[in-house]
DRENPA-3360 file (N, C-alpha, C; in nm, 2 decimals, always signed):
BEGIN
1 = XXXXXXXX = +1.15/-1.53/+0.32/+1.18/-1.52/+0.18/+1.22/-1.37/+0.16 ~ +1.34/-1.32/+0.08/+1.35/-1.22/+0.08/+1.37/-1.18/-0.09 ~ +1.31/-1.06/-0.12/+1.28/-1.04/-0.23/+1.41/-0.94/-0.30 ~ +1.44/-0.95/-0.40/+1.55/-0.89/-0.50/+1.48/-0.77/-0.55 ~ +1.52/-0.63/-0.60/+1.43/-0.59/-0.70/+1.51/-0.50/-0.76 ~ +1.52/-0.52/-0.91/+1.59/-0.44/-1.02/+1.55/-0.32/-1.12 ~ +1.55/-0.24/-1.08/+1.42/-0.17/-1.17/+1.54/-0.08/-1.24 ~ +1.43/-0.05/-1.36/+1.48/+0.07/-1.49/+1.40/+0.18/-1.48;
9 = XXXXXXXX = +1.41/+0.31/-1.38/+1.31/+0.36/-1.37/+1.34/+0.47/-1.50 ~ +1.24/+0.52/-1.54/+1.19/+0.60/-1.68/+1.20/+0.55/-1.76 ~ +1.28/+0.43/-1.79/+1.37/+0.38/-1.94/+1.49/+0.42/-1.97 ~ +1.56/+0.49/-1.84/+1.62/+0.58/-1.85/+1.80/+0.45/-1.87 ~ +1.77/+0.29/-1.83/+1.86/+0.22/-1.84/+1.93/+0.26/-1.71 ~ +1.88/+0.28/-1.63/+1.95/+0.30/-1.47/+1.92/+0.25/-1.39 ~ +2.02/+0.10/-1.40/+1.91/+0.01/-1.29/+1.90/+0.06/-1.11 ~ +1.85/+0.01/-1.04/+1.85/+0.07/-0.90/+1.82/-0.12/-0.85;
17 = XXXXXXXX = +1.89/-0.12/-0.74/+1.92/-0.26/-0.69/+1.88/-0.23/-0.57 ~ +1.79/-0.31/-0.48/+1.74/-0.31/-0.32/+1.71/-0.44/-0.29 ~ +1.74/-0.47/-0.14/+1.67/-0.61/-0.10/+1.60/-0.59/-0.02 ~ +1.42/-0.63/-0.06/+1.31/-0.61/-0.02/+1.33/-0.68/+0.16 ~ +1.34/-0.64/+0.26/+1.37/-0.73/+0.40/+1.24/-0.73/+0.43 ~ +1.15/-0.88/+0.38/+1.03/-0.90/+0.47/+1.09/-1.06/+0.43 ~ +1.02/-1.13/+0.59/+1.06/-1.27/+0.64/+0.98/-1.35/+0.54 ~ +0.83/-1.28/+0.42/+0.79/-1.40/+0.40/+0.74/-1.34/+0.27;
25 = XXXXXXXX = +0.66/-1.42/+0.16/+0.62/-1.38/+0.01/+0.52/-1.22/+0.06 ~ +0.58/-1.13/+0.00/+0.51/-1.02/-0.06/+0.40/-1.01/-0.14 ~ +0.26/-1.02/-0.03/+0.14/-1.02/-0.10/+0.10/-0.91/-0.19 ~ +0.15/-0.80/-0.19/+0.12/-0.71/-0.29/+0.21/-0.58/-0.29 ~ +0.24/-0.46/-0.37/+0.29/-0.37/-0.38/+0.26/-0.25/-0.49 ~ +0.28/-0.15/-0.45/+0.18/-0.02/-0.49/+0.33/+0.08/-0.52 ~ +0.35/+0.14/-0.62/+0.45/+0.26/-0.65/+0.39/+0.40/-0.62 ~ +0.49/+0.50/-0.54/+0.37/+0.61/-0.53/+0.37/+0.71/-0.66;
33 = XXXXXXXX = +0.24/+0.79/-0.62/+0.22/+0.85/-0.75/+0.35/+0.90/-0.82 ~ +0.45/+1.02/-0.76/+0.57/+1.00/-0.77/+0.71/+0.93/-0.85 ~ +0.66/+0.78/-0.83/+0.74/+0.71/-0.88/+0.84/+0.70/-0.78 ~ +0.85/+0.75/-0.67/+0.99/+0.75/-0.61/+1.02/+0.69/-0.50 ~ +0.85/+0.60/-0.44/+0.87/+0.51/-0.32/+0.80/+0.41/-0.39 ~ +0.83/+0.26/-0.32/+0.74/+0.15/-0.30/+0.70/+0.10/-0.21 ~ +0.58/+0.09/-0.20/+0.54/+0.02/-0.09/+0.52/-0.12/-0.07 ~ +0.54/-0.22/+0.04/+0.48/-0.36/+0.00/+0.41/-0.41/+0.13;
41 = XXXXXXXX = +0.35/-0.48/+0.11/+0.27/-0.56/+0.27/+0.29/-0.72/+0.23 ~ +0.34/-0.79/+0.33/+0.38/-0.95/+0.33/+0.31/-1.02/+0.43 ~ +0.28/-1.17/+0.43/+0.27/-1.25/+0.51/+0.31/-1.25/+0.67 ~ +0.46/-1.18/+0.63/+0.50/-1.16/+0.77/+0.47/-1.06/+0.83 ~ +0.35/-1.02/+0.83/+0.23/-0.93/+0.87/+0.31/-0.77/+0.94 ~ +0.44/-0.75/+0.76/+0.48/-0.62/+0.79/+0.46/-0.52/+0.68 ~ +0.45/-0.40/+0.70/+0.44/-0.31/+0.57/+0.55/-0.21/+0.56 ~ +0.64/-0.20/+0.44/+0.76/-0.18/+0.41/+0.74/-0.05/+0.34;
49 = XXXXXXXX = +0.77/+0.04/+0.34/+0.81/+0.14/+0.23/+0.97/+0.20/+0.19 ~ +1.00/+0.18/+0.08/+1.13/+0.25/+0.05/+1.13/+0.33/-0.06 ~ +1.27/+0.41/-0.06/+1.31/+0.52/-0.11/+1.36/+0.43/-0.21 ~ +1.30/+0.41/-0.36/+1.33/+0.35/-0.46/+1.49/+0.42/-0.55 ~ +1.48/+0.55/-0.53/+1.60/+0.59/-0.60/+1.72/+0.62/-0.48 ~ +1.71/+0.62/-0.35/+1.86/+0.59/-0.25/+1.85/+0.42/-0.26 ~ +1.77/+0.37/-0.27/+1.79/+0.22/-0.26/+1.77/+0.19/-0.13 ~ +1.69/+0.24/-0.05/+1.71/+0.24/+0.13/+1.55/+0.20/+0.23;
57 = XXXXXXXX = +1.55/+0.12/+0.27/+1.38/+0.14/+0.36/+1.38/+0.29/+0.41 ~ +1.25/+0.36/+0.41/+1.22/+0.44/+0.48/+1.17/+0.40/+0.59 ~ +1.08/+0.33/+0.58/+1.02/+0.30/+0.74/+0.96/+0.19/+0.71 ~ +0.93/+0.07/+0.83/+0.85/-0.03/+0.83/+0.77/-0.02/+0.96 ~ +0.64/-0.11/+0.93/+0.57/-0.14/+1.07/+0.59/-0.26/+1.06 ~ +0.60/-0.36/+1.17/+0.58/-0.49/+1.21/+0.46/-0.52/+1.29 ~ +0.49/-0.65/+1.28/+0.27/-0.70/+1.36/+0.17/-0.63/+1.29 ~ +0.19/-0.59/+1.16/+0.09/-0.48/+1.11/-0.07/-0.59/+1.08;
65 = XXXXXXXX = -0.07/-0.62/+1.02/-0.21/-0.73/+1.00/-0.16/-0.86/+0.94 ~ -0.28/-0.93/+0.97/-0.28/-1.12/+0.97/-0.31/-1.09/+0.81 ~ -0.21/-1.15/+0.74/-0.28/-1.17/+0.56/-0.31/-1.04/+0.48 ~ -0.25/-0.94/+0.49/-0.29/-0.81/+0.43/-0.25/-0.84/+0.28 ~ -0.36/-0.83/+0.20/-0.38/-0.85/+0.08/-0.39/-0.71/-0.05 ~ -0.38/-0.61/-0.01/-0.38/-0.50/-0.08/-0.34/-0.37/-0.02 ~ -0.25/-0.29/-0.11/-0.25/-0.11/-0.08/-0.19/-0.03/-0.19 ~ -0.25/+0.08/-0.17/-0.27/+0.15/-0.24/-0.23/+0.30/-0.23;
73 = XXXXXXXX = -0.16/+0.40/-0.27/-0.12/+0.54/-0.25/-0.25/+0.59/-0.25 ~ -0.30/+0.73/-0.20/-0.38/+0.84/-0.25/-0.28/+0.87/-0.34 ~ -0.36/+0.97/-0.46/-0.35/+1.02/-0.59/-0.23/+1.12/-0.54 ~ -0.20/+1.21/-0.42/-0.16/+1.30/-0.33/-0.01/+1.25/-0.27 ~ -0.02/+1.11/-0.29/+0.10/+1.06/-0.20/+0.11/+1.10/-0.08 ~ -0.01/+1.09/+0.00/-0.01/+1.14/+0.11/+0.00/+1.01/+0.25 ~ -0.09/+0.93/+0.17/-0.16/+0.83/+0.28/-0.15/+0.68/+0.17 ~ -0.11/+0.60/+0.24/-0.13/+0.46/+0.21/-0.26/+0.41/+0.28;
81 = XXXXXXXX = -0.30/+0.35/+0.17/-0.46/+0.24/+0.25/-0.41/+0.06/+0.22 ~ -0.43/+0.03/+0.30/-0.43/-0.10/+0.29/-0.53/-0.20/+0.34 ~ -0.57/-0.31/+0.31/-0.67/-0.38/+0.36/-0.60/-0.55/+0.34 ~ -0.66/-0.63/+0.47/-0.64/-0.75/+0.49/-0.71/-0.83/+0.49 ~ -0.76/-0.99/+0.49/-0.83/-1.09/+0.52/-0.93/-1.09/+0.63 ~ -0.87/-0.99/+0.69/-0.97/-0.98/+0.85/-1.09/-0.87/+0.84 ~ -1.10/-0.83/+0.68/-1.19/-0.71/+0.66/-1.17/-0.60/+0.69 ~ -1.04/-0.53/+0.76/-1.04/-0.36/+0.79/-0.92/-0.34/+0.67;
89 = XXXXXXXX = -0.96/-0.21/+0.64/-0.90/-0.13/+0.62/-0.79/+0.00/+0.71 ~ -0.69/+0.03/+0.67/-0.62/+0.13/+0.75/-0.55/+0.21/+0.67 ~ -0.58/+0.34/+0.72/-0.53/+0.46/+0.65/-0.37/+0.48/+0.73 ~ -0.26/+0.51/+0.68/-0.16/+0.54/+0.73/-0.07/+0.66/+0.68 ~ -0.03/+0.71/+0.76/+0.07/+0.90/+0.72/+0.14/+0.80/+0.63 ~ +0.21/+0.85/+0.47/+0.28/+0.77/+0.48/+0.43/+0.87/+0.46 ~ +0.44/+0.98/+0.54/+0.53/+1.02/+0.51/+0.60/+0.95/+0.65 ~ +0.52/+0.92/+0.73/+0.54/+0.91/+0.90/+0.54/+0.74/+0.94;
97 = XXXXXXXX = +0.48/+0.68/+0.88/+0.46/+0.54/+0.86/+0.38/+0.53/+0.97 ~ +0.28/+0.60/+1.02/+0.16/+0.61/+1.15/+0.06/+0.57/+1.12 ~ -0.02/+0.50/+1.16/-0.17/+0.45/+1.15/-0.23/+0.56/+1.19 ~ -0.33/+0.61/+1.09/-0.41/+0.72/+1.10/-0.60/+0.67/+1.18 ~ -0.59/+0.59/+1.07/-0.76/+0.57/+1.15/-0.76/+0.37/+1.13 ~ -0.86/+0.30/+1.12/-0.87/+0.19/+1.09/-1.03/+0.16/+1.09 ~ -1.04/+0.14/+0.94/-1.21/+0.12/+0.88/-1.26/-0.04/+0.92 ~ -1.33/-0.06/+0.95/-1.42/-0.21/+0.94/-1.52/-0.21/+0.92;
105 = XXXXXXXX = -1.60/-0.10/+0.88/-1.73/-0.12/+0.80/-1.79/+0.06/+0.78 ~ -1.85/+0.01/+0.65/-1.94/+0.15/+0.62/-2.05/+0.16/+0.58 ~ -2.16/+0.20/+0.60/-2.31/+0.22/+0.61/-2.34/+0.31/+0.52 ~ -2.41/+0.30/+0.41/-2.45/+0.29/+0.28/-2.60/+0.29/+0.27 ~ -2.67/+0.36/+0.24/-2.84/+0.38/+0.17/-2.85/+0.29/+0.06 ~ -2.84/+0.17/+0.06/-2.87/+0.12/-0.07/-2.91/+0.25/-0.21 ~ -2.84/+0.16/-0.31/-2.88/+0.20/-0.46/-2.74/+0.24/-0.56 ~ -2.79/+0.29/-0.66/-2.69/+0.24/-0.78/-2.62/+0.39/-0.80;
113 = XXXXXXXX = -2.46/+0.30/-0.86/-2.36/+0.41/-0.84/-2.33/+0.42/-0.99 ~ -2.30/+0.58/-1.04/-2.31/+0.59/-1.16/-2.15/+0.67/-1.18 ~ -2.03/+0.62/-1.19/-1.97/+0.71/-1.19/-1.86/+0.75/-1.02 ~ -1.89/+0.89/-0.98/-1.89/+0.93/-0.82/-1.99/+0.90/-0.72 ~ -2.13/+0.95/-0.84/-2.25/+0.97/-0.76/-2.39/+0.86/-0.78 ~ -2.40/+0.88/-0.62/-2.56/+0.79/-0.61/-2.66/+0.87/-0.67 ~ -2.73/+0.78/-0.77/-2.79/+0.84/-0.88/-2.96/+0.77/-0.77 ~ -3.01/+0.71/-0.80/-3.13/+0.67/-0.77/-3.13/+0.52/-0.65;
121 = XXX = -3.23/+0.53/-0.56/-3.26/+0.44/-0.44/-3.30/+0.34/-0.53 ~ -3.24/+0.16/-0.50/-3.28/+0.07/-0.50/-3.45/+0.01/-0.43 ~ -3.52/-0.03/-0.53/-3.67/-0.07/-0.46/-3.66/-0.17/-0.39;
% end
């Protein structure tokens, strides 16, 4: 399935026209802080990013994960995170389109979060 996408970016009435190239529905997509890339992850277990205002892919990975269901920019535009059905997470360059690390679990002291901070141990 290949995805169309028209955007007005600012309000400025300047459309920008791209065709999203993944083989199957686009389970989600993340704008960077920026505004100037998008990212998307699809079915066809690839993750896309393009240059929203050349209208052009920057980089894709293929075979990236089974069912990837979420991602997300850092605040920084530095790094995309994304997480799938299979429970990891992966941090990726995203100026580089590189897999930096890949999370599957994190070890935690029980107790309650207030905000940033662990405020007091659960009994």
């Amino acid at each position: 399935m290949n995805l169309y996408v028209i955007i007005d970016l600012f309000c400025t009435f300047q459309n920008i026209f791209f065709h999203c190239r993944h083989d199957s529905d686009v389970c989600a997509l993340c704008w960077s802080p920026n505004s100037q890339y998008l990212a998307t992850v699809s079915n066809d277990e690839s993750l896309l990013v393009y240059n929203v205002k050349a209208g052009c892919r920057l980089w894709v990975i293929r075979n990236y994960r089974h069912f990837p269901n979420g991602i997300v920019w850092d605040p920084r535009g530095k790094y995309l995170v994304t997480m799938s059905t299979d429970r990891k997470l992966d941090i990726i360059d995203a100026a580089k389109g590189s897999k930096l690390k890949c999370i599957w679990s994190v070890h935690m002291k029980p107790g309650i979060f207030c905000g940033e901070h662990l405020q007091a141990e659960v009994c």
